[in-house]
Structure formats: structure tokens, C-alpha cells
C-alpha positions as CSV (number, residue, x, y, z in Angstrom):
1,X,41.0,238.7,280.0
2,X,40.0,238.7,283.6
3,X,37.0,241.7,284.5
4,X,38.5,244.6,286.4
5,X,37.4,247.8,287.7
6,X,40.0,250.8,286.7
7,X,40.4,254.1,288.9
8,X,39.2,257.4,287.0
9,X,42.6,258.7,284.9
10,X,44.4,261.5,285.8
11,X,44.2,264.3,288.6
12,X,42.3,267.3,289.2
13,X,44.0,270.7,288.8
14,X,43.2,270.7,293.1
15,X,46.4,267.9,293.4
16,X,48.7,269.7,291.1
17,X,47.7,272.8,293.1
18,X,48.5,271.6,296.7
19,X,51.7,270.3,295.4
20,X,52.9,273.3,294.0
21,X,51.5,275.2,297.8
22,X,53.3,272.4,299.5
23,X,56.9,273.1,297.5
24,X,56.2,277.1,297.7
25,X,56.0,276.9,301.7
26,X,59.2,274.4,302.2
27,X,61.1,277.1,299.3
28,X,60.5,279.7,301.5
29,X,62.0,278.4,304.9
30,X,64.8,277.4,302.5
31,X,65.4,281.0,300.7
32,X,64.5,279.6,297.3
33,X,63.3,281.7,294.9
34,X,62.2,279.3,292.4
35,X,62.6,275.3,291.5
36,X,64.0,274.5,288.1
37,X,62.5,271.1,287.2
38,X,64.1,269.2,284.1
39,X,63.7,265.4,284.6
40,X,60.4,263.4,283.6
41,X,58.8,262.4,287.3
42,X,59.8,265.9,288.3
43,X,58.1,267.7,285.6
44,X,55.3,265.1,286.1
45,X,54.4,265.9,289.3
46,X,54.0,269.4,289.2
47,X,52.0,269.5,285.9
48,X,50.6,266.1,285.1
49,X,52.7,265.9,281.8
50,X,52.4,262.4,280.9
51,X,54.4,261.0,277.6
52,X,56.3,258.3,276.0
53,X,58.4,260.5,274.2
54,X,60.8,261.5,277.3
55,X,62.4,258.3,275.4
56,X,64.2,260.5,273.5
57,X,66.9,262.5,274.9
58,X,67.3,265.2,271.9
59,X,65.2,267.6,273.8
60,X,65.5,269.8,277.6
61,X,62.4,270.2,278.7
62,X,62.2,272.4,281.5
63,X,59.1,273.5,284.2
64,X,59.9,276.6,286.6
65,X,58.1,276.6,290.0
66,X,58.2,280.0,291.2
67,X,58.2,281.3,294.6
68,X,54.8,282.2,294.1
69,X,52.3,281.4,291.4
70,X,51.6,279.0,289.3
71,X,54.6,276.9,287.2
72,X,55.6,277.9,284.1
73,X,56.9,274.9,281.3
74,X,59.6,276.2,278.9
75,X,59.3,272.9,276.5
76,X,60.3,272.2,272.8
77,X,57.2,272.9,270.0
78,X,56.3,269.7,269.5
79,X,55.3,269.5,273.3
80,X,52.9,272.0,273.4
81,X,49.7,270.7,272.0
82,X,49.7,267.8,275.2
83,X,51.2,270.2,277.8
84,X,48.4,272.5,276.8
85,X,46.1,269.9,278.0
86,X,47.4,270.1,281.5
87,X,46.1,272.5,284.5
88,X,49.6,275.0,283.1
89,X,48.0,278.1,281.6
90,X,51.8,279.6,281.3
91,X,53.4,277.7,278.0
92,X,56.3,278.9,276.4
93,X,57.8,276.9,273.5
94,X,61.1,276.9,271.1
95,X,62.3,274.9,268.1
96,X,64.3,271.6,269.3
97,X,66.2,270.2,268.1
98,X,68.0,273.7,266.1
99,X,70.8,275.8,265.9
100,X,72.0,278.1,269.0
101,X,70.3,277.8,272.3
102,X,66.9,279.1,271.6
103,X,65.6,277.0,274.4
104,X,68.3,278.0,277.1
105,X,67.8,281.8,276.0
106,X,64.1,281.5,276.5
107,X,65.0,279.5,279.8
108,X,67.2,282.6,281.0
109,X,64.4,285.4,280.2
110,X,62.1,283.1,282.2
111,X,63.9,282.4,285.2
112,X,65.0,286.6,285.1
113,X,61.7,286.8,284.4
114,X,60.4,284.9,287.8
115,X,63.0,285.4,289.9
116,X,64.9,288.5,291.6
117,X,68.8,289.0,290.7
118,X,71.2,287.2,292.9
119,X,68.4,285.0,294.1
120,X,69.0,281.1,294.5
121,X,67.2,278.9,292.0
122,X,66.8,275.2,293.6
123,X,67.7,272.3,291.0
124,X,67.3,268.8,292.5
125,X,70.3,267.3,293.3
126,X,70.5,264.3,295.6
127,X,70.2,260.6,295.2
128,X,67.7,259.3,292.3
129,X,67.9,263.0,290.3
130,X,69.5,263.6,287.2
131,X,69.8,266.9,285.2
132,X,68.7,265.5,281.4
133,X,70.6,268.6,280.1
134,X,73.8,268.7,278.7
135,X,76.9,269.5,280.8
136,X,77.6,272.7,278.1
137,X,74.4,273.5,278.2
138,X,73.9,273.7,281.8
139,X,77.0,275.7,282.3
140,X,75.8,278.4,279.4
141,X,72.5,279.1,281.6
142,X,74.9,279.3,285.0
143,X,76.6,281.7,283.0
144,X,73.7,283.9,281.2
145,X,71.7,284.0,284.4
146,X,72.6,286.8,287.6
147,X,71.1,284.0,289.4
148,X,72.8,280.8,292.2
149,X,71.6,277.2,290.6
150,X,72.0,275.3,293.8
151,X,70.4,272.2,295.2
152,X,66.8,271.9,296.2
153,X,67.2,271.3,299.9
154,X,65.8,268.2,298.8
155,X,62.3,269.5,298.6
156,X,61.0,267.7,295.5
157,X,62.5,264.0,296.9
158,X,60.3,265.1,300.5
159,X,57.6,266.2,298.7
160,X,57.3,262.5,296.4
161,X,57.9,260.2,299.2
162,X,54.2,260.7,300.7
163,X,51.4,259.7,298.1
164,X,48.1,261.0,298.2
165,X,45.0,258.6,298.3
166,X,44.6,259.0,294.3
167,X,48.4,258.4,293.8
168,X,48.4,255.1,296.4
169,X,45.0,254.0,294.0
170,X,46.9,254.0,290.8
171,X,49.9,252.5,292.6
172,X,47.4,249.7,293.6
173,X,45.5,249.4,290.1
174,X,49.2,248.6,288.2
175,X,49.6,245.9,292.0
176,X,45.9,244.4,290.9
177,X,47.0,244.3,286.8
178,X,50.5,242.3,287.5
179,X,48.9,240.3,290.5
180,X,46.4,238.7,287.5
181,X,49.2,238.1,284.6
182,X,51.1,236.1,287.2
183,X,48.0,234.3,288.2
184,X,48.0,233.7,284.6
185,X,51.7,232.4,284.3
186,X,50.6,228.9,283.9
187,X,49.5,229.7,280.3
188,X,52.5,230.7,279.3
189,X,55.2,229.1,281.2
190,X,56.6,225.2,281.5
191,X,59.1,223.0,280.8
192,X,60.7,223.1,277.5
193,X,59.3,226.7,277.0
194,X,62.3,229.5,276.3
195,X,62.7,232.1,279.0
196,X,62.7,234.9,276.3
197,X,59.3,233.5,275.1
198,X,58.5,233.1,278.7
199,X,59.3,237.5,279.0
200,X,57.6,238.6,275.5
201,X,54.5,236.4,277.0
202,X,54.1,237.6,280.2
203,X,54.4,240.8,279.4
204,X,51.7,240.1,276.7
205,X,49.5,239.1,279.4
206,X,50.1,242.6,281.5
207,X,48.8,244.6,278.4
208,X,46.1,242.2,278.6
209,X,45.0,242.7,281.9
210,X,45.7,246.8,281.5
211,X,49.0,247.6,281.6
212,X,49.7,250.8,280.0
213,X,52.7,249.8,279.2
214,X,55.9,247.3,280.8
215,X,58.8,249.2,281.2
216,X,61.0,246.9,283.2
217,X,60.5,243.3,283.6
218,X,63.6,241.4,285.0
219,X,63.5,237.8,286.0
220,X,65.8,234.4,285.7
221,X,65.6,230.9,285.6
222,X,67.8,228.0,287.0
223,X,68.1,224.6,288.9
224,X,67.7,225.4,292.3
225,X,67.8,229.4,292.0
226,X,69.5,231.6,289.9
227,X,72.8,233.4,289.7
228,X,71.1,237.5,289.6
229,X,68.1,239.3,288.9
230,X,69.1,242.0,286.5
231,X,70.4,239.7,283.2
232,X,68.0,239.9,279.6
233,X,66.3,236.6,278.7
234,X,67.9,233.9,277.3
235,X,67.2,231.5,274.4
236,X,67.9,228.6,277.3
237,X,64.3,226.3,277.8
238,X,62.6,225.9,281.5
239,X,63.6,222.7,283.0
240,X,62.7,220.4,285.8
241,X,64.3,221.7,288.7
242,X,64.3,224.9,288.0
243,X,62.9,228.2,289.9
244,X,61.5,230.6,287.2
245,X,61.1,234.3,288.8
246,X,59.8,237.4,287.3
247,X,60.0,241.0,288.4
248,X,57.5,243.3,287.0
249,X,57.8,246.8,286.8
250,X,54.2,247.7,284.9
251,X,52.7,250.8,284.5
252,X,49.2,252.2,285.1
253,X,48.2,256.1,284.5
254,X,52.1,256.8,284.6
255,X,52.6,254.9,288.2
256,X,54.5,252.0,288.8
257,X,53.6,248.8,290.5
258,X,57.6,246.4,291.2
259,X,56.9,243.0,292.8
260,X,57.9,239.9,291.5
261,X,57.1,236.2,291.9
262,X,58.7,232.6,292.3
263,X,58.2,229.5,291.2
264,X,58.9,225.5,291.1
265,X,58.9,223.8,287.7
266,X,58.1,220.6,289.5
267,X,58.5,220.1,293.3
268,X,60.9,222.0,294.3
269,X,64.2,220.7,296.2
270,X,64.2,220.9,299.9
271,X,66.5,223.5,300.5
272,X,64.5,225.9,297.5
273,X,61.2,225.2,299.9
274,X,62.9,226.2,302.8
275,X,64.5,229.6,301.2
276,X,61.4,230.8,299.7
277,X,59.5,230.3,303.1
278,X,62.5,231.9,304.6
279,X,61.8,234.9,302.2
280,X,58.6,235.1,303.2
281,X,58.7,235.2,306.3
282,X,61.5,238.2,306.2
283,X,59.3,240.4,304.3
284,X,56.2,239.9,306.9
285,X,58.3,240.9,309.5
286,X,59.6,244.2,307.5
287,X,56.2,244.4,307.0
288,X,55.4,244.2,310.7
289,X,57.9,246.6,311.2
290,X,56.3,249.2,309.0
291,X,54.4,251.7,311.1
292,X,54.7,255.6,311.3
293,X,57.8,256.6,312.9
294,X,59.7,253.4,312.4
295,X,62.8,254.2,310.6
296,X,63.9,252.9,307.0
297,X,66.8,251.0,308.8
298,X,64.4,249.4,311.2
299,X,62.9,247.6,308.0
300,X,66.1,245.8,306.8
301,X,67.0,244.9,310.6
302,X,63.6,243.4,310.7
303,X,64.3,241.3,307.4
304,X,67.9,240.9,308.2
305,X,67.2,238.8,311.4
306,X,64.9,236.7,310.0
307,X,67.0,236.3,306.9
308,X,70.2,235.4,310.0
309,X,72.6,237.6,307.7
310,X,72.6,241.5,306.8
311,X,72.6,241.3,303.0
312,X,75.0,243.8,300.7
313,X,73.0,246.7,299.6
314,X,69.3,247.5,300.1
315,X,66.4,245.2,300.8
316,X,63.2,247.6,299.2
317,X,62.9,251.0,297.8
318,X,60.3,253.7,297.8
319,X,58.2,253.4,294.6
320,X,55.7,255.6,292.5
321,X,56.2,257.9,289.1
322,X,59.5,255.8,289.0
323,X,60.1,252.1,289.3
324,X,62.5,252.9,292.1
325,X,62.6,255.8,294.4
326,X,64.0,256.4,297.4
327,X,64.9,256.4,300.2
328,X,66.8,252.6,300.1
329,X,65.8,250.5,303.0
330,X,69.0,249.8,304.3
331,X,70.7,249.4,307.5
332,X,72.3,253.0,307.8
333,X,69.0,255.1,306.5
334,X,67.7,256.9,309.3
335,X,64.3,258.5,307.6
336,X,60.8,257.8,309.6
337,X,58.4,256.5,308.1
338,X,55.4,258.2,307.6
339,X,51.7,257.7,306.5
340,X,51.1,257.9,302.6
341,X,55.0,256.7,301.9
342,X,54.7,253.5,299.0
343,X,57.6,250.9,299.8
344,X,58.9,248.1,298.0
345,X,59.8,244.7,300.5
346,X,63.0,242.6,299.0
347,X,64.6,240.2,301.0
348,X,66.9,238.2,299.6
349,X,68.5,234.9,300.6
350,X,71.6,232.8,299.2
351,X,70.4,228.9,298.4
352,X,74.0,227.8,297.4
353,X,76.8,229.3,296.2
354,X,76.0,231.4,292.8
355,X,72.6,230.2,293.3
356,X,69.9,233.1,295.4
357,X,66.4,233.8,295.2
358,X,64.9,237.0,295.6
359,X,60.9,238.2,296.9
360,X,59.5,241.2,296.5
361,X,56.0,242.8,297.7
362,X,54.6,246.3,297.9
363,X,52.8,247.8,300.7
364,X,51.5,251.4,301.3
365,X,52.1,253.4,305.1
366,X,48.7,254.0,306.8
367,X,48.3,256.3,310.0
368,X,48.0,252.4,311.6
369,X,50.7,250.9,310.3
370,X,51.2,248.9,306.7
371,X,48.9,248.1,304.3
372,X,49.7,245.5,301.3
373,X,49.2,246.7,297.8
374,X,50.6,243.4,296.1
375,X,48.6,240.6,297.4
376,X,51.2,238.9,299.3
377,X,52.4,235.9,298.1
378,X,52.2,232.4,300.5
379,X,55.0,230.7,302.1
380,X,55.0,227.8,299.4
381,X,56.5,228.3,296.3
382,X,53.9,228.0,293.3
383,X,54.6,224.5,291.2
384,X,54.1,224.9,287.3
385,X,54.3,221.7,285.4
386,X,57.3,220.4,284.7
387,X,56.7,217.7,282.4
């Protein structure tokens, strides 16, 4: 195991705080009385609230950020004992999974509670939210309450884009732990070796290195590229010829790094040298292009002209609490680019037909311009042995 350095854990009650200032004052100019929170990064972000066990989807948990004050969680029993670790001081529990709606009731007295009647209650609802509640349930409590549920004005997306300096550090930590389990990759990975055995490795090596955990890790192998990015491991061994890519999404104090990596099992052909340069090159120009006030869609035009097509779909993501986040870098997305924002770089570039390869880095958005937080990979494709 390589010698690292890790950032302290956690935030002080002083982040959570400014957060939950910075969503009152945009609530206000949009004539919300209160934000009801029920997904994982959402609760997350407001109160620190860090678990596994969002795995299961038996239980709504719920925070409430009212107009004023501190937030106040409404969460099943057997979330209490870690929520009451948090900054919250405001904890109010039910028995989940049970008969009725004990939870929505209690939700209802809350948000009465909180809130003025015929007030509007913000719920975020744009791209990259989800409600975690079920559809009955969720028209119950728009029932029970004399309250409007309507969309957010998209203040929790605004608010996540921009990272503070702490977030951007554990951002970078989880960059530093994948960056040394793929220096690593040569342990593990060769001719004749499986591609499954090649994942459950590799993502051995990440804990290793300090991985909290390695929620996502996509990849592929094949002669002269590969046919998509998204399919499970196979059985099928590494071969001569072949370009072996992995895609790591690890996490560190509950923040994502998402880069991956290629390489050559033996030279690699011509034309797999001159895409991955290619790929390079694209995402150095996005990340030229990356400077306050640039738009989202100046980034893919950048990598598109290098790349001498405009790809189908996007070409990077924001990135953070989630292994994507937006907003997409794509041609038509017209947000600026400001300092603190965390952004994912993913050209991608057809070899032959059904055969592509893909590159992605990550870089942070400085008052100056871009910053790298994956250190970015060289214009040669890395050769592991092939024999």
C-alpha cells in the first residue's frame, strides 16, 4: 500500500450552516416557504448525514429547510442514533417500516408546523432529482397538507454545482486514491487474466489505497477498442491486441472521484495510438476552454473540433456527492461556468465501426481558470504485457 496523506473527515457545523443561509436567501426571492428534501445527496448536504443504508429503499427519509432556522429531519427510528451525531438539534423519528403513514402524518404536523397555510413548499424537481417516496404516498401528503408542493426553482441543483475548498479536497483525495490503484494495474492485469477478475481486483486495490468504498466501476476490453462503456465484466481473458479501460467511480468521505484510464495489452495498433492521442488532446482543449464565464457548451465545441465530429450525447458531467451531476456538457447547455464548479472531461472517439474508446479526467474551476484533480493522463496509451 502506497503512503498517503488523507484530508480531516467531515465538515464543521460553519459549512452546513452557510448552506442552509445560502438556500434561505435564494427561497426568499423565490416565495418559498420551506424546501422538502427526500433524496440522499440532498439530505446530505444540508445535514452531513452519511450512510450506506440509503441502499435500501423501504424507508422516506425526509429533512425540512425552513424559511428560517435551522432544518429539521423527519427520519425512520433506526436513523436517529447517526443523525443525532450531525450539527441537527431538531430530530423527529417514527417506526418504518409499519402500518398507516406514521411517517407522512408526522411529515404533515411538521411542514404545518414550519410553514404558513397556502404557503409553497419547494421539492426538487429538475434533471438528476428523484422523489424516493412512493407515488401514493406523495399524493396522501399533497392531500393532508393546506400547503403548494412545487418545484424548487432549482435552488438545491445551483446551490451543489459550486464546491467549497473542503468539498474540492475530498473530491481530490478519492482523484489521488484511483490515480494510485491504476498506477498499480500492472499487478493485476495481463494477458490471459479474466476481465471479471481484472474488476473484483482493481477494485481490491482502491480499498487498498483508501477507498471508502467503489460504487461504480465500468470498463471493457477488446481488440482494438471496445463496443461500450456501461456492460458488467465478462468471464472472456485479456488478449494481445486488446485495449483494457476502466472507469472508476470511488468514494472518499461520501464524494466521488469518475475518471478512467486506457490501455495496450502489447503495442497497440496504429490507428488505437492515434485515437487515444486524439482523445487526449480533445480533453486539453475542453480543458483550455474551462475558465469562469465560459459556457458548458463551449466545453463540448472545444472537444468536438478536435475530435472533427460532434458526438451523440454529452462529453463530461458535473461531479461531487453523486457520481454524476449536472449540468451535461453538451452542445445546447448554456450555463457559465463559475469558480468552485467540479467537471468531469469525456471525449470520445470511434476507432472502427462497433469499436470506440472513451477518456475521461476531472478538473476543478478556479477564479483563473481550470485546475486538474485527476492527474492527467499522457498522450501514449500505457502498454501492460501481453505475453
Amino acid at each position: 500500500m502506497s503512503e498517503r496523506v488523507s484530508p480531516p473527515r467531515g465538515f464543521p457545523k460553519e459549512e452546513y450552516q452557510a448552506r442552509v443561509m445560502r438556500a434561505q436567501a435564494l427561497m426568499g426571492r423565490a416565495g418559498l416557504a420551506a424546501l422538502l428534501l427526500t433524496s440522499e445527496a440532498e439530505v446530505r448536504y444540508f445535514t452531513g448525514y452519511l450512510t450506506r443504508f440509503w441502499e435500501s429503499p423501504t424507508r422516506p427519509w425526509f429533512v425540512v429547510v425552513p424559511a428560517s432556522g435551522d432544518p429539521v429531519a423527519v427520519i425512520p427510528a433506526i436513523g436517529a442514533h447517526l443523525m443525532h451525531q450531525s450539527w441537527l438539534r431538531d430530530i423527529r423519528t417514527f417506526a418504518a417500516p409499519a402500518p398507516g403513514d406514521a411517517g407522512l402524518a408526522l411529515l404533515g404536523d411538521t411542514l404545518e408546523e414550519l410553514t404558513p397555510p397556502g404557503s409553497r413548499i419547494g421539492v426538487p424537481s429538475g434533471p438528476e432529482t428523484y422523489l424516493r417516496l412512493p407515488l401514493a404516498d406523495w399524493a396522501r401528503l399533497r392531500e393532508r397538507v393546506a400547503r403548494v408542493l412545487v418545484d424548487d426553482a432549482n435552488i438545491v441543483a445551483v446551490l451543489r454545482r459550486v464546491k467549497s475548498g473542503a468539498e474540492v479536497a475530498r473530491i481530490t483525495q478519492a482523484c489521488a486514491i484511483a490515480g494510485r490503484a491504476f498506477a498499480r494495474l500492472p499487478e493485476i492485469a495481463r494477458a490471459g487474466v479474466p476481465l471479471d477478475e481484472v474488476f473484483r481486483r482493481f477494485q481490491m486495490l482502491c480499498l487498498e489505497e483508501g477507498a471508502d468504498w467503489v460504487p461504480y466501476l465500468a470498463g471493457a476490453a477488446g481488440p482494438g477498442g471496445y463496443g461500450d462503456v456501461i456492460s458488467p465484466a465478462t468471464r472472456v481473458p485479456l488478449a494481445a491486441g486488446d485495449v483494457l479501460m476502466l472507469d472508476t467511480g470511488l468514494v472518499y468521505d461520501g464524494y466521488f472521484c469518475d475518471f478512467d484510464r486506457n490501455f495496450s495489452l502489447g503495442p497497440p495498433a496504429p490507428e488505437v495510438a492515434r485515437a487515444h492521442a486524439r482523445l487526449i488532446e480533445a480533453t486539453r482543449a475542453g480543458f483550455a476552454a474551462a475558465r469562469p464565464g465560459a459556457r458548458h457548451g463551449d466545453l463540448y465545441r472545444a472537444m468536438a473540433d478536435v475530435l472533427g465530429t460532434q458526438p451523440e450525447g454529452r462529453l463530461g458531467h458535473g461531479l461531487g456527492m453523486q457520481l454524476t451531476e449536472g449540468p451535461s456538457i453538451v452542445a445546447w447547455e448554456e450555463a457559465p461556468l463559475v469558480p468552485g464548479m467540479v467537471l468531469t472531461l469525456e471525449p470520445c472517439i470511434d476507432v472502427a465501426p462497433g469499436r470506440m474508446l472513451v477518456h475521461e479526467e476531472n478538473i476543478a474551476i478556479t477564479e483563473t481558470g481550470a485546475i486538474w484533480l485527476s492527474h492527467p493522463a499522457a498522450a501514449e496509451i500505457q502498454i501492460l504485457e501481453a505475453t
